[in-house]
C-alpha positions in Angstrom: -1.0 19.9 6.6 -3.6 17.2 8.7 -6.8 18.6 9.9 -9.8 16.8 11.2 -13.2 17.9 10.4 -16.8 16.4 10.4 -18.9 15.6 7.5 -21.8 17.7 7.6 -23.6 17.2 4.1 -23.8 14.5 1.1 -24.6 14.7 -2.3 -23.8 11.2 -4.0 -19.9 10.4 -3.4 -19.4 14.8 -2.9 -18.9 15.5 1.1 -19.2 18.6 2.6 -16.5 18.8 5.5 -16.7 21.4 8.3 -13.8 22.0 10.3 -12.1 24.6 12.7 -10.4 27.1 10.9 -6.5 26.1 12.3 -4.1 28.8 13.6 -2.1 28.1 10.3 -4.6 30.4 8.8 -3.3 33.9 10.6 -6.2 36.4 10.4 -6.8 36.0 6.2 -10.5 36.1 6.6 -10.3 34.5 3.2 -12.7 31.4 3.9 -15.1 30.2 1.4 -18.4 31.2 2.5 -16.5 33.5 5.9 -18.5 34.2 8.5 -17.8 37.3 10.4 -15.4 35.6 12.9 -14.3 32.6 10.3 -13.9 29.8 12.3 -15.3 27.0 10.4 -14.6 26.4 7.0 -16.2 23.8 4.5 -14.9 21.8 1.6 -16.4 19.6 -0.8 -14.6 16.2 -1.2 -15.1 12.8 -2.9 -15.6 9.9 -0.2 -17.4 7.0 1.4 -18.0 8.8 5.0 -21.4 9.1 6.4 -22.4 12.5 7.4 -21.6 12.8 11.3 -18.4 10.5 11.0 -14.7 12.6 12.0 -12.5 12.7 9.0 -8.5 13.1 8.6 -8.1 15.4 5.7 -4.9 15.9 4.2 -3.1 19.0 1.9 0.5 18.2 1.0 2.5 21.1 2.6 4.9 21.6 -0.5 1.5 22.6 -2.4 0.2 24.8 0.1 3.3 26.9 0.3 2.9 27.0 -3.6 -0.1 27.7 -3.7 0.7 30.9 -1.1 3.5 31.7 -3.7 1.5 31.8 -6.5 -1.1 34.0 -4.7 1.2 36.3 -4.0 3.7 36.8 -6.9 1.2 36.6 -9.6 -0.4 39.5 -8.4 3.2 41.2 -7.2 4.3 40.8 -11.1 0.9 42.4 -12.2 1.4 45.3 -10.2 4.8 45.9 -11.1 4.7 45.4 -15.0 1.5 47.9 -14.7 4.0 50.0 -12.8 6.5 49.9 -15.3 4.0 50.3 -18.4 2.8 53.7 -16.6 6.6 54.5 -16.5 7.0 54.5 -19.9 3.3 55.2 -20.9 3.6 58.5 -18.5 5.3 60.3 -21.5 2.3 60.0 -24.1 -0.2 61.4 -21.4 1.2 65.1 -21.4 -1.7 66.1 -19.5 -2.0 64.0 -16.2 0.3 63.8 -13.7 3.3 60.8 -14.4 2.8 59.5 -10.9 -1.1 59.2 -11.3 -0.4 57.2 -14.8 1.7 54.6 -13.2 -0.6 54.3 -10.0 -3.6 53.7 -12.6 -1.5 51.5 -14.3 0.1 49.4 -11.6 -3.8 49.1 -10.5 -4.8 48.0 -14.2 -2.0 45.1 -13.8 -3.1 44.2 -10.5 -6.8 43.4 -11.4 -5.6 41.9 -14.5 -3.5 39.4 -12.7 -5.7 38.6 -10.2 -8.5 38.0 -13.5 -5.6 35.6 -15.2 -5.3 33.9 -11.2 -8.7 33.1 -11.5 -8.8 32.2 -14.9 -6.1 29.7 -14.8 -7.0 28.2 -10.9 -9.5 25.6 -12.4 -7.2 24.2 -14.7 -4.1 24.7 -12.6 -4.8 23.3 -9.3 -7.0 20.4 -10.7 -6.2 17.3 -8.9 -2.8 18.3 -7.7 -3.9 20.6 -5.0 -7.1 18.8 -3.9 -6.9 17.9 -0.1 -7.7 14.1 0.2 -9.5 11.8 3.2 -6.7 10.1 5.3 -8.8 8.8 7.8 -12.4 8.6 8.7 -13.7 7.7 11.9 -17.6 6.6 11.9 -19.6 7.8 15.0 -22.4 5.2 15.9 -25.7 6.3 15.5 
């Protein structure tokens, strides 16, 4: 996945690069820092461009359909090993309804996968999902 953006902010060698969110996206709303409508979206990489100049930043498409994977199945599995835990759970709770106990459960698996996602992202995607600079083209000032 290629996408051009401008650099719109420097701290030392860390770049902040704005760019237009690409039809790719679908309607997620899921960018970092979202505005209503979503259309830019910034990351921070490590570079040499000035702030103004066009870079070519680049996501290998293998790890973006991984990443999607894993953003989706980790929290599918929590859901249904909650599910299945209020199955058998549903028995020792005489007093609630069995359907209620897995739907509480399925929701405790959910959240709990999502908190192990977010756990395990720093130290999971380090370095192997980063997008890198391709290209940068320096605008004259």
């Amino acid at each position: 996945m290629l996408n051009k953006g401008v650099v719109t902010d420097r701290n030392g060698k860390v770049m902040t690069v704005t760019f237009e969110r690409p039809e790719a996206c679908g309607d997620c709303h899921n960018c970092p820092r979202g505005s209503e409508s979503c259309k830019k979206h910034e990351i921070l990489l490590q570079g040499d461009a000035r702030i103004g100049d066009m870079v070519e930043v680049e996501l290998d498409d293998s790890h973006v359909i991984m990443a999607s994977m894993v953003a989706y199945l980790i929290p599918l599995a929590g859901f249904l090993i909650g599910l299945a835990a209020g199955y058998f759970a549903a028995p020792h709770f005489e007093q609630m309804n069995p359907e209620l106990v897995m739907a509480i459960a399925a929701l405790i698996g959910t959240v709990l996968a999502y908190l192990f996602m977010r756990i395990i992202d720093p130290h999971f995607s380090k370095g192997r999902w980063e997008p890198r600079i391709v290209s940068i083209e320096h605008v004259e000032s």
